[in-house]
Each structure stands twice: as structure tokens, then as C-alpha cells.
C-alpha positions in Angstrom: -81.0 -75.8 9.6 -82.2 -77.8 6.6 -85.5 -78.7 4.2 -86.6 -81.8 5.2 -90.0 -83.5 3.9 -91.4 -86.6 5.5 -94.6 -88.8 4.3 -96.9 -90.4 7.0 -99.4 -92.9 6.8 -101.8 -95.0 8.9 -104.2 -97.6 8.6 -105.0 -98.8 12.0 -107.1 -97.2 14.0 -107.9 -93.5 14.5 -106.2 -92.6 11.4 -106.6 -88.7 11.7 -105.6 -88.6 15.4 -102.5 -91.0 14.3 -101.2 -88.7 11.9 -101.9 -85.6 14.1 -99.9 -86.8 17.1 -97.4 -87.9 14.7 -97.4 -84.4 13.5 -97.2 -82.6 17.0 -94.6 -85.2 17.6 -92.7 -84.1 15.2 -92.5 -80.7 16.4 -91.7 -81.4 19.6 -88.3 -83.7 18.7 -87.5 -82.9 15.1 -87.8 -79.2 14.3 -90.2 -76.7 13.2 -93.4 -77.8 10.6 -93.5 -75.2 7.8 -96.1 -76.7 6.0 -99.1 -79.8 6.1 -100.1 -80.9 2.9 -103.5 -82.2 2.6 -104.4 -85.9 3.6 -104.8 -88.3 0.8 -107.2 -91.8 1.3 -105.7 -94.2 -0.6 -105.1 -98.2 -1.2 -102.7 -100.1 0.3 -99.8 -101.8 -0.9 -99.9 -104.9 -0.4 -97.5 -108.1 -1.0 -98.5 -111.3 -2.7 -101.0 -112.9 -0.7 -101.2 -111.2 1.8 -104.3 -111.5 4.8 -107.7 -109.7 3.6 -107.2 -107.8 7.0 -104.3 -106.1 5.7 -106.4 -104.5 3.1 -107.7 -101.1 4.9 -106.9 -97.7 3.5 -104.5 -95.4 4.7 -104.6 -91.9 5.3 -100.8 -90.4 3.6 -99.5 -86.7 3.8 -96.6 -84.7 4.2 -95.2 -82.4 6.2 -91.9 -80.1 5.5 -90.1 -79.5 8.3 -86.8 -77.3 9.1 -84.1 -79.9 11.4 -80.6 -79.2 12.9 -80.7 -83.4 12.9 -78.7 -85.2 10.5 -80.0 -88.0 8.0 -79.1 -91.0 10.5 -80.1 -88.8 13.4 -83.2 -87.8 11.9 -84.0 -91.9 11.4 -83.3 -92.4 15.4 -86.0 -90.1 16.5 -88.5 -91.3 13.4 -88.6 -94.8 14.9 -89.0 -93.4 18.8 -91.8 -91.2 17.5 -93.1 -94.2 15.6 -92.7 -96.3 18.9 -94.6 -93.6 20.5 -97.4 -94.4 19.1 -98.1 -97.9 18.9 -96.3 -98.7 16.3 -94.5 -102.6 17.1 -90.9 -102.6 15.8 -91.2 -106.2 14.9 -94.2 -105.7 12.5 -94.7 -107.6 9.4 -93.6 -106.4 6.5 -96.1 -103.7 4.7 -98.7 -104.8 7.5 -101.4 -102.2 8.7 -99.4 -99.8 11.4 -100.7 -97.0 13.6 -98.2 -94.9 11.6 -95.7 -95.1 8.9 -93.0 -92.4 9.2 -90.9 -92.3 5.9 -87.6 -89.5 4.9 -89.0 -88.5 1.8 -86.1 -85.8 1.0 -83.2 -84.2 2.9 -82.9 -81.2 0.4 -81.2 -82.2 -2.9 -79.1 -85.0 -1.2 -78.2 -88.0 -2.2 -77.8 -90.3 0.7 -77.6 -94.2 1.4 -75.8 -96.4 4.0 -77.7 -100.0 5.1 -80.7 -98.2 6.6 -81.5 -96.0 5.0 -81.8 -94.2 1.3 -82.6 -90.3 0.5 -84.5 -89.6 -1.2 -86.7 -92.1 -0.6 -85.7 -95.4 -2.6 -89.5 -95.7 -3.5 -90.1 -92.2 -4.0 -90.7 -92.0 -8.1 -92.9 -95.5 -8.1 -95.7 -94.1 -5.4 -97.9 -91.2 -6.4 -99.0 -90.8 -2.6 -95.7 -90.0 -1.4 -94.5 -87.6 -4.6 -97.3 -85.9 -4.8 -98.0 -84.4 -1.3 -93.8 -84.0 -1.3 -94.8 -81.8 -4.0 -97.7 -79.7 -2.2 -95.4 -79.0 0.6 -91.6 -78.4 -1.5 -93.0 -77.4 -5.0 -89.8 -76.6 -6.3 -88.0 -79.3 -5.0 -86.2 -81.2 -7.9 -85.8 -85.2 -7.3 -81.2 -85.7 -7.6 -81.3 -88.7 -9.8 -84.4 -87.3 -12.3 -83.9 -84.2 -14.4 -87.6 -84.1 -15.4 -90.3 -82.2 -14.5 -91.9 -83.9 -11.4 -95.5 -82.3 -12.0 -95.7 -84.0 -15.5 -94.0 -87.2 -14.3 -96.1 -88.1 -11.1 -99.3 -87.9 -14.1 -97.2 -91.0 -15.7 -96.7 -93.3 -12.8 -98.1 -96.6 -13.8 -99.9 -98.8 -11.8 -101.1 -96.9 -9.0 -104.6 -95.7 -8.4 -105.8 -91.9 -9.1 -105.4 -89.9 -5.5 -108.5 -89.3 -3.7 -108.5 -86.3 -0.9 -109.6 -87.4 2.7 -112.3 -86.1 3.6 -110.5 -84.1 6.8 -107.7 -81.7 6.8 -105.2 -82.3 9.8 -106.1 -78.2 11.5 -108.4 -76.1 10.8 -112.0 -75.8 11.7 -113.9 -78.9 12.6 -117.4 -80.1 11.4 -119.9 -80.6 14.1 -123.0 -82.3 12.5 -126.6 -81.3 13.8 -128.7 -84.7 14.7 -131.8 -84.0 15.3 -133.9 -86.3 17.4 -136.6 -83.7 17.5 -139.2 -84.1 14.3 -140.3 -80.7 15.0 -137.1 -78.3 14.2 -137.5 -75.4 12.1 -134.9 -76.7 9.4 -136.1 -80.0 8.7 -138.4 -79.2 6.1 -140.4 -82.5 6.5 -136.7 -84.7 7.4 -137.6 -88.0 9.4 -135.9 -88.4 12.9 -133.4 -91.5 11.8 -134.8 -94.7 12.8 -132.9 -96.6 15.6 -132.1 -99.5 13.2 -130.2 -96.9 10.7 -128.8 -94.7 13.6 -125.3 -96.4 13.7 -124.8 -96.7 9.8 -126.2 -93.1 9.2 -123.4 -91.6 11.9 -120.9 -94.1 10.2 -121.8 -91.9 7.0 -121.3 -88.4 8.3 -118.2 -89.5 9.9 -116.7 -90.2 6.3 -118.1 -87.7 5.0 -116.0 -85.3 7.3 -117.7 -84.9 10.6 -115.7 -84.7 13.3 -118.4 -83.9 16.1 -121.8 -85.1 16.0 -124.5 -83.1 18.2 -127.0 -84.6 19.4 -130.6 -82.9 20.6 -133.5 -84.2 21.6 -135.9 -80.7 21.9 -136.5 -77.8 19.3 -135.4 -74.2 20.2 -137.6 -72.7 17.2 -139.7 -69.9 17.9 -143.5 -71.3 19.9 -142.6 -74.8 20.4 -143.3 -75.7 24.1 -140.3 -77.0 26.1 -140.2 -80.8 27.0 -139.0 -81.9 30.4 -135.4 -83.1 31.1 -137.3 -87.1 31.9 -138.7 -86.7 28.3 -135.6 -85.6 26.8 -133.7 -88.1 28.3 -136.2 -91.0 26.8 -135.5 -89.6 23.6 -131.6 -89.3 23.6 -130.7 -92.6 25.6 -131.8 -95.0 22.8 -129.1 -93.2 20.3 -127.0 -92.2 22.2 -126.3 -96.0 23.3 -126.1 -96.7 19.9 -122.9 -93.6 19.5 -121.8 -95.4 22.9 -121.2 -98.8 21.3 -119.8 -97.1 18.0 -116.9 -95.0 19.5 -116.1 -98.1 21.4 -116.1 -100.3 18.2 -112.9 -98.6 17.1 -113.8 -98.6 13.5 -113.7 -95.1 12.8 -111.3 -93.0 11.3 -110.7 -90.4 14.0 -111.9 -90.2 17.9 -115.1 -88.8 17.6 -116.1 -85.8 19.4 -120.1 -86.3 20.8 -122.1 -83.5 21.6 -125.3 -83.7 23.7 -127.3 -80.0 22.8 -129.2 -79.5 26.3 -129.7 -76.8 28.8 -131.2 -79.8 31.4 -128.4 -80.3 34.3 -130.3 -83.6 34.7 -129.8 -84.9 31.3 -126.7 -84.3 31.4 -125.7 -86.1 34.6 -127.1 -89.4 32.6 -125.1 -88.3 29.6 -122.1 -88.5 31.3 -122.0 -92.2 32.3 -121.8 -92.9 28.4 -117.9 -91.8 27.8 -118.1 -91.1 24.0 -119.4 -87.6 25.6 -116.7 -85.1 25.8 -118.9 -81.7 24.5 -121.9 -80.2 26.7 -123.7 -77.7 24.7 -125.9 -75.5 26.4 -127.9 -72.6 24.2 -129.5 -71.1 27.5 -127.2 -71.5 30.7 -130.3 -71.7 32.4 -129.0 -74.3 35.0 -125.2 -73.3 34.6 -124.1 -73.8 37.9 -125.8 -77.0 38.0 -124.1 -78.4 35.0 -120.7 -76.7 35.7 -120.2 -78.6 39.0 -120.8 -82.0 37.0 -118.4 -80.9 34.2 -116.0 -79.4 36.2 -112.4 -81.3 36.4 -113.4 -83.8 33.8 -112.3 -84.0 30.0 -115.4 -82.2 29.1 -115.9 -79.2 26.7 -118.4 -76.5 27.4 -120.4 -74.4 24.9 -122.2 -71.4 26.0 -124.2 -68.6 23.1 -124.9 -65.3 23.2 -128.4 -65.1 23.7 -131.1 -62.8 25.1 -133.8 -65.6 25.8 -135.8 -68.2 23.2 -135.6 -67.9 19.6 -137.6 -64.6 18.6 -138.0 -63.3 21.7 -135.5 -60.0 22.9 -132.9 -58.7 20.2 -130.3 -56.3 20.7 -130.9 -53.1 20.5 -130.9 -51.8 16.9 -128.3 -49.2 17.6 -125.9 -51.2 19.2 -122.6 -52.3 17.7 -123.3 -56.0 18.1 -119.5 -57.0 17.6 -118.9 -55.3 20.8 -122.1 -56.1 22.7 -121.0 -60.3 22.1 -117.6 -59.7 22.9 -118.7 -57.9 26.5 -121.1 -60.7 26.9 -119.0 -63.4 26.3 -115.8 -61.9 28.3 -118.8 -61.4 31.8 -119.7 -65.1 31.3 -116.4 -66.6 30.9 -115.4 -65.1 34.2 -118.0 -66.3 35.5 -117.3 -70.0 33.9 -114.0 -69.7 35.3 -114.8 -69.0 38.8 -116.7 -71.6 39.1 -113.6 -73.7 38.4 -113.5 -74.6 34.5 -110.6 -74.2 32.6 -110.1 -71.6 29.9 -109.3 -73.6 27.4 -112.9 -76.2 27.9 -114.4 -73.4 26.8 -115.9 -72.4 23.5 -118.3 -69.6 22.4 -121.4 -69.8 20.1 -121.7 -66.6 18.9 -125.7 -67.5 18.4 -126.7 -66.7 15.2 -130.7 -66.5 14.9 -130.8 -66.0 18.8 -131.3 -62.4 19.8 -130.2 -60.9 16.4 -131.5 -59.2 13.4 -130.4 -60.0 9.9 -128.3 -57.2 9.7 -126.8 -57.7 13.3 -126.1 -61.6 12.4 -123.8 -60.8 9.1 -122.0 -58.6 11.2 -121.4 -60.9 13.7 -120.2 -63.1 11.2 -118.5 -60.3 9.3 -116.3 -59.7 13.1 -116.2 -63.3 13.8 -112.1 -63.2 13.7 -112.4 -60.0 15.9 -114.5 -61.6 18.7 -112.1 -65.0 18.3 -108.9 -63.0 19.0 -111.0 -60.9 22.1 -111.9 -63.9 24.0 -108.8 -65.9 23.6 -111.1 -69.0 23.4 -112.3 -71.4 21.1 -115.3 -70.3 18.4 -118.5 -71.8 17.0 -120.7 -70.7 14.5 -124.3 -71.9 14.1 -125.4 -70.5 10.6 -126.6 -73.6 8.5 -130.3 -73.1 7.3 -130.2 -70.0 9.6 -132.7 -67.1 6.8 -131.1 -64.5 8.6 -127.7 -64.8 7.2 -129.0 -66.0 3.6 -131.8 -64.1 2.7 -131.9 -64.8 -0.9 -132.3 -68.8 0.0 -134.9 -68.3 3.3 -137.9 -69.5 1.2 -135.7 -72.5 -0.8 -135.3 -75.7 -0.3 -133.4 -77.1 2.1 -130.5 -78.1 -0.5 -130.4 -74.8 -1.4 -130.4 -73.5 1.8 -127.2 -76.0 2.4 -125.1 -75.1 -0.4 -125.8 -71.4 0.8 -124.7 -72.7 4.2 -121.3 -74.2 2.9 -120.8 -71.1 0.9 -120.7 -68.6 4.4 -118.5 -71.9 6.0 -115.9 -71.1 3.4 -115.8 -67.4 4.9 -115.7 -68.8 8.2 -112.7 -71.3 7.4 -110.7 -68.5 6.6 -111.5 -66.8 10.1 -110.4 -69.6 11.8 -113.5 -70.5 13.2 -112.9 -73.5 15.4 -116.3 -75.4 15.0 -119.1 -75.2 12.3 -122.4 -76.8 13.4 -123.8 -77.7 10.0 -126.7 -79.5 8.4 -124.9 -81.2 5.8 -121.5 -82.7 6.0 -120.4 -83.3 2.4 -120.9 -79.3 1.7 -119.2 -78.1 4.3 -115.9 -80.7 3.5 -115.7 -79.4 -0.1 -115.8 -76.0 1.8 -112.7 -76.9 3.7 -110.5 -78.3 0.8 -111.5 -75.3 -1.6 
């Protein structure tokens, strides 16, 4: 088996998704990825007049991976992958591509025959290929250049300072809360977003890292009355038509995720005519059944808390070990979810912090979080941002205060491998991830 590190890129399209197919690709019918550096956003290179079109960022990391294939081998199963995924043989030179697969190094060999040239001919002129080649094989030592590859790749002329993408290729996912509700607990004053700034505001949290955006139309804090599923409905349709049109576009980075925040079975028969849905995130389960038979078979993900009723009504009992008490919860209701007919891995768990909870039993819950994840075998969200009960010290702050706070426990949570954090603010949470 040998060292072998390969750059991808893409411009076209869903960039992220493009370079994580590429990556489980790659697995499949090269060898075993040791390592995924982190995903650089830079320029392209572009020829001498070339098209304005051809002028779109790219998204550029590397990945080591350990291969029985030899150099020319290796090449042949590069361009099928490449193939794969929409990428057209015959493209123009240095055009945009759906992805870019590039031999950056073979170990220290020096390789060349009409096709192809290890390492990479272009390796010492481009900071976005040596530098992730570097976060991946850091003692890797280029077989035509004696120097110090750390000091060089701070020399390389011409070539724009690296910026970090906003996204990491694995790890936990950002889902953004969008309230359409002016009366949630955590708003602190926040407008709803007017219709006319709906698309541009989703186009922001999207680059700033979100990689689900939930949608709800009705507050869940303590003494608000509920609102009917019709009234709901006439709140969510006009944005959600908006998100409709925007997945559809094809001008964002990745395939967003869209998650509509309702216990109604009603609304969510409406919600899935629009096909940017793909998440159903019910905090009650009080019509279940209802909502399971319309989700059932489909490519549709299905949340489900811990919770013993509204907001600041029943807690667990102050004796309890509430580690244990979730996990028995959540293992009664995902039989129950599966007998119905859902698959296992649809599933995902809010652990539903500030529902049912004291302070004391919320930070152990997020204190346990990797225990309850490896219980249930499923996949894990947490629902802290804002939330007093997990950051005391902030409850009667700001909500910028409260956020930072919020990123701060996210960091804690990254480490746990919590699947999905529903968060207030996107930027926060993203420096979390790359920290």
C-alpha cells in the first residue's frame, strides 16, 4: 500500500456535495482516506480572456489516501470517478467542472510519461493545492525542492491569500432557526424577515455555513396560545415558496437541507408538495401517526424530542439520572417509529433542551450527549442556542452575548459528534467548527 494525496476542486454547482461524493468515491474505488483537510474558497485560474462565466470560485481540498493502484492505474479510476460525476471529458481547458481530481503526490516519487507528472507539475506555483497537501502529509518533502515547504508556500507569488470555506466536508451540520413567528422567546425584539429580503437573507446563512435551514411558523415558549395548522400554513407558504424557487435556482453551494418545525400532520401534507423539504421536525409527536404515514417511504428525515409536554410545564423528576431517562425514552419511541414503517436511519433525536429539564438536568444532558448518541445508534440534535438554562451567566444578556455563549457549548458538541446544531446565528457556530 502507498501514501497518496490528491487535490479536488469544484466550481459548478453544489460545490460541497461535489467534493463529498468525490470523496466517498474515492473510497469506494481507490483505497482507504486517512485524512480530509479543510476546504479552501478560492479564485479561479483563469486563461487570457477567458468568458466572465468562467469566473466562479472553487471549493479545493485534499485528501490522503492509502492505494494498492499504481500511478497510471490510479489516473484510470480518477477520470471514471470524475466521469461519475458530471464531469464532460471534452471540457474546455481550465473551464468551471463539477470536479477537478488532480495526483498531487505518490510518496517521494518522481514520475512522468505523456499523461501524467508526480508530483504534480503545478504543485510549487498554486498555494491551494500545497497547502492542504500539507494539512493532510505534513512531513511530506516535495523530490525536486530541498526547502522547507511551510516557509516556501508563504513566498508563492501571485496567488491570493487562502480563505477557509465556510463548511467542513463531515462533521456536524448547522441547522439555522427561521423564525416566522414574531413572538419567540429568543428574539429579543428581531423582525420576522420581510418577504422581499427572504431569498437574499437565506442566500446569506447559506454562506455563512448553514447547511439546514428550519423553518417555524408558531412559538413553543412558555404561555403563548397555539395557532391552528390553517394559520400556520398562511404563514409558512409565502417563504417557503420563496426556499422552493431558491433550491431549484441551483445557485447554492451545497443541496440544502429544509426543515419545516411543526407538530400539524396537516401542514405538513402541504409542505410536502414543495420538494426542497427533506426534514419534518416535530417537538410534540402529538399527531405522529398522522405525519409518519405521509413521511413514510419517501426521502424524508424525522425529528422527534424528548419532552414531557409545553415548555415549562412537567420536568423530570429531580432524582432521576436524566442521561438514562432520554436514552429509555428515546429507545420506546424509536420502536415505535419503526413499526410504523420508517427506517432507522430517517431518524434523528432532539435531546430537548429547555423542554422538561432543569438547569442542572440540561448540562448533563449535554454533558452525556456522546453517551445517548452511541445508545440509540441514530442520528443527534441539539437545540441549546439562547437556551438560559445551559448558560446561566448570559440568561439576562443580550442576544449577541447569549450567541457567542451558544457557539462556545457548539464547540463541546462538535467534539461529541453531534450530528445537527440548531442555532441562532450561523457565523458563530462556523468559527466553532474550524477551531
Amino acid at each position: 500500500m502507498c501514501e497518496v494525496v490528491l487535490g479536488l476542486g469544484s466550481n459548478v454547482g453544489h460545490k460541497l456535495s461535489n467534493l463529498r461524493q468525490a470523496v466517498d468515491w474515492i473510497a469506494k474505488r481507490i483505497g482507504q482516506v486517512q485524512k480530509i483537510s479543510p476546504i479552501y474558497q478560492t479564485k479561479a485560474l483563469l486563461p487570457a480572456n477567458a468568458p466572465l462565466s468562467w469566473d466562479i470560485d472553487y471549493y479545493n481540498l485534499a485528501v490522503l489516501v492509502q492505494t494498492d493502484l499504481a500511478p497510471d492505474a490510479l489516473l484510470s479510476e480518477i477520470k471514471r470517478i470524475e466521469t461519475t460525476l458530471g464531469r464532460d471529458p471534452e471540457h474546455a481547458f481550465w473551464s468551471p467542472r463539477e470536479i477537478d481530481i488532480d495526483i498531487l503526490c505518490y510518496e517521494d516519487l518522481s514520475y512522468q510519461n505523456e499523461y501524467l507528472t508526480i508530483p504534480h507539475k503545478e504543485l510549487l506555483k498554486r498555494n491551494f493545492a500545497l497547502k492542504p497537501l500539507l494539512d493532510v502529509y505534513p512531513c511530506w518533502r516535495h523530490p525536486q525542492y530541498s526547502g522547507d515547504l511551510y516557509q516556501y508556500i508563504k513566498n508563492i507569488k501571485k496567488m491570493p491569500m487562502l480563505e477557509l470555506a465556510p463548511f467542513t466536508l463531515a462533521g456536524s451540520q448547522i441547522m439555522v432557526i427561521v423564525n416566522l413567528s414574531s413572538d419567540s422567546f429568543s428574539q429579543q425584539g428581531e423582525e420576522v424577515i420581510p418577504l422581499e429580503q427572504f431569498e437574499q437573507y437565506i442566500i446569506e446563512l447559506v454562506n455563512e455555513g448553514a447547511e439546514v435551514i428550519d423553518l417555524g411558523a408558531e412559538s413553543t415558549k412558555p404561555g403563548v396560545k397555539p395557532i391552528t395548522a390553517e394559520v400556520y400554513w398562511q404563514r409558512l407558504k409565502p417563504y417557503l415558496e420563496i426556499v422552493e424557487s431558491l433550491v431549484n435556482a441551483h445557485v447554492l453551494p451545497l443541496d440544502l437541507k429544509v426543515s419545516i418545525d411543526t407538530y400539524h400532520a396537516e401542514v405538513v401534507a402541504k409542505a410536502l408538495n414543495y420538494s426542497c423539504v427533506n426534514i419534518i421536525n416535530d417537538i410534540y409527536g402529538v399527531e405522529v401517526k398522522s405525519i409518519v404515514a405521509l413521511i413514510k417511504g419517501k426521502m424524508i428525515d424525522y425529528v422527534f424530542m424528548h419532552q414531557l409536554g409545553v415548555a415549562g410545564g412537567k420536568y423530570l423528576a429531580s432524582d432521576s439520572d436524566p442521561v438514562s431517562e432520554v436514552i429509555a425514552f428515546a429507545k420506546e419511541k424509536i420502536q415505535i417509529l419503526l413499526d410504523t414503517g420508517i427506517r432507522k436511519e430517517r431518524l434523528i433525536f432532539d435531546i430537548g433542551i429547555g423542554f422538561g429539564k432543569t438547569a442542572y438536568q440540561a448540562q448533563q444532558l449535554l454533558d452525556g450527549v456522546a453517551e445517548i448518541k452511541e445508545s440509540l445508534g441514530i442520528k443527534i440534535l441539539v437545540g441549546h442556542s439562547r437556551k438560559s438554562s445551559v448558560m446561566p451567566y448570559v440568561a439576562t444578556k443580550d442576544n449577541a452575548e447569549k450567541d457567542l455563549a451558544t457557539a462556545m457549548i457548539s464547540r463541546d458538541l462538535i467534539k461529541k459528534g453531534v450530528d445537527y446544531l440548531r442555532v441562532h446565528n450561523v457565523r458563530l457556530t462556523a468559527i466553532a467548527k474550524h477551531i
